[in-house]
C-alpha positions in Angstrom: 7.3 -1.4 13.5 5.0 -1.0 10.5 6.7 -2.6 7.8 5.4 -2.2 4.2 7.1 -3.7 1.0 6.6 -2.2 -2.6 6.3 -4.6 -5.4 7.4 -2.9 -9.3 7.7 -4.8 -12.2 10.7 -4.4 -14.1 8.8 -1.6 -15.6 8.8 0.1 -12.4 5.0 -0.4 -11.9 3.6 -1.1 -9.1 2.3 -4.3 -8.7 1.6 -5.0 -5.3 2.3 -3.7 -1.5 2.3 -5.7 1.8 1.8 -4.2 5.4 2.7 -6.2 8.1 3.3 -5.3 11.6 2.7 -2.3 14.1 3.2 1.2 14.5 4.0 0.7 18.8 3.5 4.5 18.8 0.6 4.1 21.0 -1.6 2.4 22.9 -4.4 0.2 20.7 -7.1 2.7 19.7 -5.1 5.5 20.4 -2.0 4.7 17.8 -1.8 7.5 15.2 0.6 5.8 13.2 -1.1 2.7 12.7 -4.3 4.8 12.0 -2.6 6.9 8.9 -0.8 3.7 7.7 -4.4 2.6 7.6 -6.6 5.4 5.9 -3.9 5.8 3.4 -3.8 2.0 2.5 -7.4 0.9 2.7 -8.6 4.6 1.4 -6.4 3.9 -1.8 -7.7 0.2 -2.3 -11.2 1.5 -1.9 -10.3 5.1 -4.6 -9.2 2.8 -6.8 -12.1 0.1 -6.9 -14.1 3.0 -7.0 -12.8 5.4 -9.6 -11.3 2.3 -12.1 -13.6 -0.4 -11.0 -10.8 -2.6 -10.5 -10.7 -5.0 -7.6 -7.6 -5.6 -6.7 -6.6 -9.5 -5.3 -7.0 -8.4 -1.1 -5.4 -10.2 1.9 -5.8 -8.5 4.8 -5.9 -10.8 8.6 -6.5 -9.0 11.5 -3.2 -8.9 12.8 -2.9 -6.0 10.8 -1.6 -7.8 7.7 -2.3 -6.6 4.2 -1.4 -7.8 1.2 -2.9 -6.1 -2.3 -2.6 -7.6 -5.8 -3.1 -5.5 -8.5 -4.4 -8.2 -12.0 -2.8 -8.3 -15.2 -3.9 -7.0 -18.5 -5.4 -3.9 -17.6 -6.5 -1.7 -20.7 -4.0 0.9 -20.5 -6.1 3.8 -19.4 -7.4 2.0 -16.5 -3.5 1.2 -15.4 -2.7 4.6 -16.3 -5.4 5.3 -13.3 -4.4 2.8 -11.3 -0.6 3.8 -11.1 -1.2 7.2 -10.3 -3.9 6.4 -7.3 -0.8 4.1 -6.1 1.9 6.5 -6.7 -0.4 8.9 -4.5 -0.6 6.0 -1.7 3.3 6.2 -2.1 3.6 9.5 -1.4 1.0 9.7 1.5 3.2 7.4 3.3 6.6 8.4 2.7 5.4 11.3 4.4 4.5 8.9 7.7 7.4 7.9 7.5 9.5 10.5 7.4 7.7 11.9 10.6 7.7 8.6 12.4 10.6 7.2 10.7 10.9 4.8 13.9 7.5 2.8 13.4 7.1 2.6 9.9 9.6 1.3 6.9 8.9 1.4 3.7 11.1 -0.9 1.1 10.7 -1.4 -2.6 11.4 -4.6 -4.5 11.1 -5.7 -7.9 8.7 -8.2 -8.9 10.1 -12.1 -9.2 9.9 -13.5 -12.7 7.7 -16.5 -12.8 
């Protein structure tokens, strides 16, 4: 199973995701649900580098692992920008996971005071 975990601040921002796991839908190559997880993860890292020019702190191993950061102090238009290209990523996969609800989990959690 695909799991992915949805950092917000107490603000409800999001602040970072992870993606760990895999779909087991299909065979490797062939696996539609780790495909979509995919596009819609690396696509949104990639729309917003491109359309804020905000690189966000990336992980990513090849076990399939992903982990993105977004930085602090953002002027508020670019955040503005940033949480709606995210919000979009949330709703891209909600939607793979309520068709495939059996390889992919989705679970929100609020950012740990430091």
């Amino acid at each position: 199973m695909i799991e992915i975990s949805i950092t917000r601040t107490d603000s409800d921002f999001i602040k970072a995701f992870e993606v760990s796991g895999h779909a087991l839908f299909a065979k490797r190559g062939q696996d539609i649900v780790c495909a979509g997880v995919s596009a819609v993860t690396v696509g949104t890292i990639n729309a917003v580098h491109a359309l804020t020019g905000v690189t966000p702190e990336i992980e990513h191993r090849e076990d399939g692992f992903l982990r993105c950061v977004i930085p602090d102090n953002l002027p508020e238009d670019t955040f503005e920008k940033v949480q709606l290209l995210l919000e979009g990523m949330i709703v891209s996969l909600r939607g793979i996971e309520n068709e495939y609800g059996t390889h992919i989990k989705i679970t929100f959690k609020k950012q740990e005071v430091k």
